[in-house]
N, C-alpha and C positions, 0 to 999 in steps of 0.2 A: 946043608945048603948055604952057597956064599949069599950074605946078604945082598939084596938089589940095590939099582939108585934112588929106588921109592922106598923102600924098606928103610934105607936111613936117612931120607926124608922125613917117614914118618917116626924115627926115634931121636929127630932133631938134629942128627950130624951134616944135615947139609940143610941150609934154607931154601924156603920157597914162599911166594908169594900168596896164603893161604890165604882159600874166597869163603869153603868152610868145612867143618871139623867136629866129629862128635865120636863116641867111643868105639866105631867100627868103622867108619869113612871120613876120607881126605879127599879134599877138592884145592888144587891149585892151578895156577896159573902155567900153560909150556912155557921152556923160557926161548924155544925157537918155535913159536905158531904159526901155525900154518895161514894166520889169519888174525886182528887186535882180537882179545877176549880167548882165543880159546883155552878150555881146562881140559885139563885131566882129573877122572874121579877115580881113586883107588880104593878098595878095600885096606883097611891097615894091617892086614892077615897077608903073611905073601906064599898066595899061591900064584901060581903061573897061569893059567886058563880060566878067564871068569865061568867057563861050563863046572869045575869041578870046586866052587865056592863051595858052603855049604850054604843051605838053601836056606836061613837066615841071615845070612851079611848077602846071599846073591841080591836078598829082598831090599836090604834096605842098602845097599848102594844101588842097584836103579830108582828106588825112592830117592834118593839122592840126584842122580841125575835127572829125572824128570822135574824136580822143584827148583834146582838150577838152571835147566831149561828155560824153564818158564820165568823163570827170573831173570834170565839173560833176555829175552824176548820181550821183557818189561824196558830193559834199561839200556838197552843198546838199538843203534839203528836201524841194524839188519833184521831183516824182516824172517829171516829161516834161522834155525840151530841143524848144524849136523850132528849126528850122532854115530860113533865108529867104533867097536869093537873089535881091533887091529893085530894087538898083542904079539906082533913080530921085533918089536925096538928094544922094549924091555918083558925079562922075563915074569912079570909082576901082573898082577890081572889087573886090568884100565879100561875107562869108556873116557873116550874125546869125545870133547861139545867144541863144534867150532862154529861162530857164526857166519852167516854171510847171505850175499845177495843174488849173483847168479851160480851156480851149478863152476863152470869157469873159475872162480874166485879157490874152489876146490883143490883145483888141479894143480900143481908148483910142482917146479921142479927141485927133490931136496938139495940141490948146492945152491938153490935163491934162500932160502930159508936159513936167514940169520938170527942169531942169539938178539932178542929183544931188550933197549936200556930198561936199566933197570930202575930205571925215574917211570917210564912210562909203563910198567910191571907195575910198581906200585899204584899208581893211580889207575888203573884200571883193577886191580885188586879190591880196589877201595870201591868201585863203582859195582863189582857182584858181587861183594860180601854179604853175605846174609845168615 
């Protein structure tokens, strides 16, 4: 299987604005969000369908997402986190956190949805790192 764009993410051939990182999961930043703040959490494992993880990385990357969650809920304005298990963009299994305030904020159309500077990437990196 051809490696994904997360997969050499996670082997450091391409960067990203890492919020956080341990021996089974990565959390970074979209670089076009749907919304400021949102992440992506991958397993470092590349399977395609978070259903056929194995049932300890499935564990501890939604451990992962629920403590960014809640971290994100700590430090940012918005009042809600979405949560989205998509899995149609890349073939790599992911959960989006995207914040926001009404339901509305959700919806874009993807040709509004620009690559974010990456001045303001970073500083908001900085603000969910944990």
């Amino acid at each position: 299987m051809e490696d994904t764009i997360f997969t050499k993410i996670v082997k450091g051939e391409i960067p990203c604005q890492k919020v956080y990182e341990d021996d089974k999961v990565l959390a970074f930043l979209d670089i076009r969000p749907v919304q400021p703040g949102h992440v992506l959490i991958i397993p470092k494992i590349q399977v395609e369908f978070v259903w056929d993880l194995p049932d300890d990385v499935y564990q501890d990357l939604m451990n992962v997402v629920k403590k960014l969650a809640l971290h994100m809920r700590e430090v940012l304005p918005q009042k809600y986190i979405h949560e989205a298990v998509v899995g149609t963009d890349v073939p790599h299994a992911h959960v989006h956190l995207i914040p926001f305030n009404k339901s509305s904020e959700l919806r874009r159309n993807p040709e509004d949805i620009v690559q974010a500077p990456t001045d303001e990437l970073g500083a908001m990196a900085k603000k969910l790192a944990i």
